[in-house]
C-alpha positions as CSV (number, residue, x, y, z in Angstrom):
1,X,0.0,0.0,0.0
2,X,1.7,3.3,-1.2
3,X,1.8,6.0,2.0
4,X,-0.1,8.7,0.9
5,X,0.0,12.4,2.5
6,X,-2.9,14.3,4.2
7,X,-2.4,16.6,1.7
8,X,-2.9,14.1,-1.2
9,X,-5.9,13.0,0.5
10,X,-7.5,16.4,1.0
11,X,-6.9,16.9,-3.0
12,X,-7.9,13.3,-3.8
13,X,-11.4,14.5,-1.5
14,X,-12.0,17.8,-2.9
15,X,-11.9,16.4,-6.7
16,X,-14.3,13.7,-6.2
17,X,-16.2,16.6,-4.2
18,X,-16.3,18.7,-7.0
19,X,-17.2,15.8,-9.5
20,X,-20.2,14.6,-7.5
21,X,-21.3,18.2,-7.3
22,X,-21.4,18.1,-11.2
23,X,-23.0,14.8,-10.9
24,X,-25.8,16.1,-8.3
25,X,-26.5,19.3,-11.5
26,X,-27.1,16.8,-13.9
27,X,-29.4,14.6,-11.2
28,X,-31.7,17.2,-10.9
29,X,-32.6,18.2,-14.3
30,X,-33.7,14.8,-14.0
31,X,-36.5,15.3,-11.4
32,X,-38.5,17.9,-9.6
33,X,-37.1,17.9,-5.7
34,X,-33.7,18.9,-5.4
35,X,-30.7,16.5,-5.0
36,X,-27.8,17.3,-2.5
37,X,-25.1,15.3,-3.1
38,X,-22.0,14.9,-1.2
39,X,-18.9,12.6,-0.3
40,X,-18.2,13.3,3.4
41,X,-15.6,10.6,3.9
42,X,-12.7,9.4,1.5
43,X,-11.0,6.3,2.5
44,X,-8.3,3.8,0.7
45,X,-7.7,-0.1,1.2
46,X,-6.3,-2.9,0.1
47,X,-8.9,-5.1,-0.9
48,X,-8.8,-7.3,2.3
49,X,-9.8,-4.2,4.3
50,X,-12.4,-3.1,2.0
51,X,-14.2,-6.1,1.9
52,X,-14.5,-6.0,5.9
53,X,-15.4,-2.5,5.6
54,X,-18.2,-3.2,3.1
55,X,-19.2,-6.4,5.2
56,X,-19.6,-4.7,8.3
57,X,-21.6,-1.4,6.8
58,X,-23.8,-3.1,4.9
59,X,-24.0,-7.2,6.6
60,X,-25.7,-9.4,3.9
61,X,-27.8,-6.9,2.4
62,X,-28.3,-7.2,-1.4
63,X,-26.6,-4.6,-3.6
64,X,-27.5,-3.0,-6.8
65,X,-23.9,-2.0,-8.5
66,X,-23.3,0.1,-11.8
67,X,-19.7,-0.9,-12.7
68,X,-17.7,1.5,-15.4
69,X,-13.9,0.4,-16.8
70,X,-11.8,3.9,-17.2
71,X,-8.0,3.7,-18.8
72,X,-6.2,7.2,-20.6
73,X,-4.3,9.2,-18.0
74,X,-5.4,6.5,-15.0
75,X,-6.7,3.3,-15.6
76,X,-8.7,0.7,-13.3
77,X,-12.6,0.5,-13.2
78,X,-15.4,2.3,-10.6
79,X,-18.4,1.0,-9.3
80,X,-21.4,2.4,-7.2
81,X,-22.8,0.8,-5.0
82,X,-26.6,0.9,-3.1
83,X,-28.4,-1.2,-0.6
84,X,-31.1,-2.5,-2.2
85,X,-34.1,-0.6,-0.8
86,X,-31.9,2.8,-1.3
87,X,-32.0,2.0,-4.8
88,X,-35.4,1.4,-5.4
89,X,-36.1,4.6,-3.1
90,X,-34.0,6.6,-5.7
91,X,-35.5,5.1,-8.5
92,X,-39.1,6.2,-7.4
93,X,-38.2,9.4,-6.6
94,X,-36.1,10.0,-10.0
95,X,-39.0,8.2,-12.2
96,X,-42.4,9.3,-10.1
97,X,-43.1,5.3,-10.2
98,X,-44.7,4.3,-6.6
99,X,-42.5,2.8,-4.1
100,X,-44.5,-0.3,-4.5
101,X,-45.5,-0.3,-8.0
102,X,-44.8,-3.4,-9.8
103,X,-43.7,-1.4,-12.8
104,X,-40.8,-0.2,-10.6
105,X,-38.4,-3.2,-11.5
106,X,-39.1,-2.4,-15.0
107,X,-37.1,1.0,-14.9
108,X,-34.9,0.3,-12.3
109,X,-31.9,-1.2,-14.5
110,X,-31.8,1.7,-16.9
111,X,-32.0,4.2,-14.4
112,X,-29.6,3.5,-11.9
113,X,-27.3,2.9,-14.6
114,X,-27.7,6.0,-16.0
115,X,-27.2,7.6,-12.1
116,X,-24.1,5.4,-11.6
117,X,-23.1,6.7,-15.7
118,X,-23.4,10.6,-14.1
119,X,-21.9,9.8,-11.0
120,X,-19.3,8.2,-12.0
121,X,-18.4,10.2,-15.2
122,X,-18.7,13.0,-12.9
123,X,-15.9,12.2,-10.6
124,X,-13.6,10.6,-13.2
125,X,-14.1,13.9,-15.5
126,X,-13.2,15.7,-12.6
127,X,-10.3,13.9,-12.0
128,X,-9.3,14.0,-15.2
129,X,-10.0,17.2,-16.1
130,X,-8.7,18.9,-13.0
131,X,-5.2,17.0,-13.5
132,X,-4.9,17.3,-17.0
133,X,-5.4,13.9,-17.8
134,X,-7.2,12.4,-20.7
135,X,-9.7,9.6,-20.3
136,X,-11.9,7.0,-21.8
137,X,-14.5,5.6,-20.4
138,X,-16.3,2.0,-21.4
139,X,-20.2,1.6,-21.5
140,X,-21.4,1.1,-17.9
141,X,-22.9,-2.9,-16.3
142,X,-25.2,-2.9,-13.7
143,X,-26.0,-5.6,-11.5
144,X,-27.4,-7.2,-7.9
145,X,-25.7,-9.5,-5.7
146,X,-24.8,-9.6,-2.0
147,X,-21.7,-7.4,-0.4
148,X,-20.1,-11.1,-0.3
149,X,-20.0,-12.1,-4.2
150,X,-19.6,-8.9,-5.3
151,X,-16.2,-8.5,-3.3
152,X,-15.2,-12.2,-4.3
153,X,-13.5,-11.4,-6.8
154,X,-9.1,-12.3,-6.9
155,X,-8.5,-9.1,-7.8
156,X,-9.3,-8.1,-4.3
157,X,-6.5,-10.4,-2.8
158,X,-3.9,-8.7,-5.5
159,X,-1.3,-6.3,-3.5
160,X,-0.8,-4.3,-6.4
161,X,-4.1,-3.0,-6.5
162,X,-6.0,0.1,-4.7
163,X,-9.0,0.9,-4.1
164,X,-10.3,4.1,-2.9
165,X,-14.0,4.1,-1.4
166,X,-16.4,7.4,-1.2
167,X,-19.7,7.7,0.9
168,X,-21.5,9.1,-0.9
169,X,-25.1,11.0,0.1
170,X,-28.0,11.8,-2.0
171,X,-30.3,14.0,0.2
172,X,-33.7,14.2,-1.5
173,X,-36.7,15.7,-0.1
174,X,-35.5,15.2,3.7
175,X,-34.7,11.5,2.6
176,X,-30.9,10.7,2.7
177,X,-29.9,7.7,0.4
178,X,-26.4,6.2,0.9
179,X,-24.3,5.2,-2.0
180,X,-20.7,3.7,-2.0
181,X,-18.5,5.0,-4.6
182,X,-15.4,2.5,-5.1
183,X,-12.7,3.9,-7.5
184,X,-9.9,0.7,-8.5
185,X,-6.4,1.3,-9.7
186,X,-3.6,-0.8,-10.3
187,X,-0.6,0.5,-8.2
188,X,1.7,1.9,-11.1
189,X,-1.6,4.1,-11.7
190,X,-2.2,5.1,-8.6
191,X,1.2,5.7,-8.4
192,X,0.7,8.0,-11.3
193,X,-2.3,9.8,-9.7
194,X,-0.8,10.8,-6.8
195,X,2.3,11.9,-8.8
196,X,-0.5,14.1,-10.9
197,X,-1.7,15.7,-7.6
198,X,1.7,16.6,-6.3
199,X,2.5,18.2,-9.6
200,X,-1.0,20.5,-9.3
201,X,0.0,21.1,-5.6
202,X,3.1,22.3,-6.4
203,X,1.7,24.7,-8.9
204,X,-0.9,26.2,-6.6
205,X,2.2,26.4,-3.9
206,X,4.0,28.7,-6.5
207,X,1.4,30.3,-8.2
208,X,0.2,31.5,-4.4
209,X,4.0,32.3,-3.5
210,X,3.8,34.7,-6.7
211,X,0.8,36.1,-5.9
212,X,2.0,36.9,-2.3
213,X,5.1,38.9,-3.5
């Protein structure tokens, strides 16, 4: 696990702050009550530690996931994550179905794909953009499965992999949904992000140092 600064943290925090604030814009054009979204905590595992994280948060509750592969400047993949019942909360609210419609199940694939598309576009364009990094992104997969099998996979037992997970909040008419943002990287890219954010440091550093002379 690299050792990574407070410093790099707070800029690693403030990105993905900004890109879910872009993400919570284009939410609301989407329905009528207005969407707060935020990411007050920013942690990074290994995948070991994650997976106890996850398992202790959430026990065995069933997840919908909207998974999204990235590679350009960084590379690795992103998913977000929702118990269950959160999800199908959002989806009502975002589509005007009733909670308990029958025809809820119906839209629920195609949109909480298309949240997990904004949310997670909106932090990786943030990223990318504030870092000067170019990036593609691959067509996102959602999916439902307990905290268990989703986190099954080897890759989570692979030392040379990072993973950085978000909490994030969607506060909707007094309701607050919680979301998991989980951002991957292989360690040489991760390696390469942090590099990224000590380079844009340093030019704020100097830029302020002029600016104070």
């Amino acid at each position: 696990m690299p050792v990574v600064t407070e410093e790099q943290l707070d800029a690693l925090q403030e990105f993905i702050n900004i890109g879910v604030g872009r993400a919570a814009g284009m939410l609301n054009e989407m329905v009528e009550a207005p969407i707060q979204l935020n990411v007050p905590v920013l942690k990074i595992f290994t995948g070991v530690a994650l997976k106890q994280e996850l398992s202790q948060r959430l026990n065995n509750h069933r997840l919908s996931a909207v998974r999204l592969s990235f590679s350009g400047g960084f590379s690795g993949s992103a998913e977000l994550l929702f118990p269950t019942e959160s999800a199908s909360t959002l989806v009502a609210l975002l589509t005007g179905e009733d909670r308990d419609s029958p025809d809820l199940d119906g839209v629920k694939t195609g949109t909480l794909t298309e949240v997990g598309n904004i949310v997670i576009n909106g932090v990786l364009g943030s990223l990318g953009n504030l870092l000067k990094q170019h990036m593609n992104y691959a067509l996102p997969t959602y999916y439902e499965d307990t905290v268990e099998q989703l986190l099954s996979s080897n890759y989570l037992f692979n030392l040379d992999t990072v993973f950085l997970l978000a909490q994030a909040r969607f506060e909707i008419k007094q309701l607050e949904i919680i979301g998991e943002i989980i951002l991957i990287f292989e360690m040489v890219s991760f390696s390469e992000l942090l590099s990224c954010i000590d380079q844009e440091l340093s030019l704020i550093l100097s830029s302020s140092e002029k600016g104070a002379t």
